[in-house]
N, C-alpha and C positions, 0 to 999 in steps of 0.2 A: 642387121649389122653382120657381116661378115668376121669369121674368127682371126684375132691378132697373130700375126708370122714372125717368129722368131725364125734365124736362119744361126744354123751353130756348123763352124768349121775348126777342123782339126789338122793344124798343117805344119809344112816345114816353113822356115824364113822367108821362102822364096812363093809360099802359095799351092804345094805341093800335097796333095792327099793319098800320093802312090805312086811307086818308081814305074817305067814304063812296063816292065812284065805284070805291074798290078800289086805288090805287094806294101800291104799298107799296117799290118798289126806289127807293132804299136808305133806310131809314127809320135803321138805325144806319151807321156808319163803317167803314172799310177795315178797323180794329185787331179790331173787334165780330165782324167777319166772315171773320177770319181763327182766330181763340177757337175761332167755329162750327165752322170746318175742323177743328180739332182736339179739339176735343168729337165729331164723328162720329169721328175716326176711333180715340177710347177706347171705341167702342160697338162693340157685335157687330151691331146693326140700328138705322137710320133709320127713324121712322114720319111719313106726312104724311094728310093727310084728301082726299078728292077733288076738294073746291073746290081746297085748292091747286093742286093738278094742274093743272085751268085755269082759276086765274087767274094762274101763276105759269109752269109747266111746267119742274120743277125738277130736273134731272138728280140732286140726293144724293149726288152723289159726294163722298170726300174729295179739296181739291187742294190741297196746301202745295208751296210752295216749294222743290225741292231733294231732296224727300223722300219716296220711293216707300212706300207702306202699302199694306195689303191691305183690298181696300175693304168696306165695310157692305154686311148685307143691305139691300136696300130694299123698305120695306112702305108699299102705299097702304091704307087702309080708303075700301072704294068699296060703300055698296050695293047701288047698281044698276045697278056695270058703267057709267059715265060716261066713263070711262080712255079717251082717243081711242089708239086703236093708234099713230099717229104721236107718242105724248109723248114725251120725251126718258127717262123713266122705266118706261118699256113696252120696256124691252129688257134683257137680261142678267138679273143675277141680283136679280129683281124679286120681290115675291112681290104681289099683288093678292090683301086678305081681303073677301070682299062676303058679304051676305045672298041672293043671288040665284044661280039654277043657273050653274055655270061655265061660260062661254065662252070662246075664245080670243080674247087681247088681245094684241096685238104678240107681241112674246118672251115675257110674261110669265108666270110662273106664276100662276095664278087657285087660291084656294079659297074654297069656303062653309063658313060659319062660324056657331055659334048667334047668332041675331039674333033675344032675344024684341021688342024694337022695333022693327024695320025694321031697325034699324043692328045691327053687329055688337058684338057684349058684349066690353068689353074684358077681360075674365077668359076669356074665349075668346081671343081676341088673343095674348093672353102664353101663354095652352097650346098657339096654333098654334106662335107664334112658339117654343118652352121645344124644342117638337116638331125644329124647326130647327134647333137648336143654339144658339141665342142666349141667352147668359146676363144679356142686359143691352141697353138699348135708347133710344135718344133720339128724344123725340116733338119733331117742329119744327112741327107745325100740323095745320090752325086751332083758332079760338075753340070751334067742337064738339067737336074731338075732344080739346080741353084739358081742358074742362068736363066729358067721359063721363068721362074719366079720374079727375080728380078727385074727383067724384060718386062714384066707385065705390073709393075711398078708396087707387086704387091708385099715385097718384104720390109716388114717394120722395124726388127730388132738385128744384129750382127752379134753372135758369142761367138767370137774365133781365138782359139787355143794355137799359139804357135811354139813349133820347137825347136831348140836350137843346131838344125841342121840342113843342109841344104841337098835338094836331088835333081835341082837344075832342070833343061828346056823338056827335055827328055821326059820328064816325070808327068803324070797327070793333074790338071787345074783343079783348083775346088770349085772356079764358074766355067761354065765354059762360054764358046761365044758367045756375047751381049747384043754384036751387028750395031755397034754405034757408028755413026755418020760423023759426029759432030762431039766435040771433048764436052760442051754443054751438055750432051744428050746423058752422059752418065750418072750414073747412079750416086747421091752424095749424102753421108752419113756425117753426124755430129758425134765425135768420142763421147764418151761418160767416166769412160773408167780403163785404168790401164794396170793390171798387179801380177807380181811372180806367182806360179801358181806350181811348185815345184820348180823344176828345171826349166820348165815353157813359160810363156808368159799370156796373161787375158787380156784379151782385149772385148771391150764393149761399146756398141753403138747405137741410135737410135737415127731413123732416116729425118730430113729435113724437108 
């Protein structure tokens, strides 16, 4: 069995994870971002795309309050080895999945992975990752690597944190293109759950 995908977004009203120059800290609130903390730390692995890596440089760790956990793997998909050795994610128990022959990146462990695009197949992904022990896993970004997922009909769970403010066309998507043909063709999720979570609101979904 392949590890269960939770897909967790952080955005404005309009679907926005960052204004066009890229600036996204803090787009949701202290309560949104604490949720997050403990949304990783129900997963066996964190996954993020290599843009984030730098434009954010995101350690993945879980940190609550009070309360020691045993931390996520962390997974970057990088295809072409971008990962600056110096990331705060380039150390410990890291795994880097690329299309490109493995080289050494900080700490991390690197591997190659099928990439009939360039990028690495996320049905590879979850076999590397299944390979690892991970029975389960939370994608926190970006817009591509929401959208492959997607696309490839593998996202099971929706956590998206919305807040109340808007950054319009201009801003950046939390999916990017899907390449739908057909309004049937999309992606269709059943609510669960809708509650204030500070200032933002949660929303939760599960696919159909």
């Amino acid at each position: 069995m392949r590890p269960t995908v939770t897909l967790k977004l952080a955005t404005s009203l309009d679907g926005r994870i960052a204004t066009a120059s890229g600036e996204s800290r803090w787009i949701t609130g202290e309560a949104a971002r604490l949720e997050g903390h403990r949304l990783r730390a129900a997963h066996d692995a964190v996954l993020v795309g290599v843009e984030t890596v730098l434009a954010d440089d995101p350690e993945l760790t879980v940190r609550l309050p009070g309360r020691p956990v045993d931390q996520p793997l962390r997974v970057v998909l990088d295809s072409r080895l971008r990962t600056p050795p110096t990331a705060r994610v380039a150390v410990g128990d890291t795994l880097i999945l690329t299309a490109s022959a493995p080289v050494p990146v900080g700490g991390a462990t690197v591997e190659q992975v099928e990439s009939p695009d360039g990028r690495p197949s996320p049905a590879a992904v979850l076999a590397a990752l299944r390979r690892k022990g991970a029975a389960s896993v939370l994608i926190e970004g970006g817009g591509q690597v929401a959208a492959s997922f997607l696309r490839a009909g593998l996202v099971d769970r929706l956590e998206w944190f919305r807040a109340p403010i808007l950054l319009g066309g201009e801003g950046r998507p939390c999916v990017a293109t899907l390449e739908l043909a057909r309004l049937s063709d999309a992606p269709r999720f059943r609510r669960l759950a809708v509650e204030p979570c500070g200032d933002d609101l949660w929303e939760r979904y599960e696919r159909i």
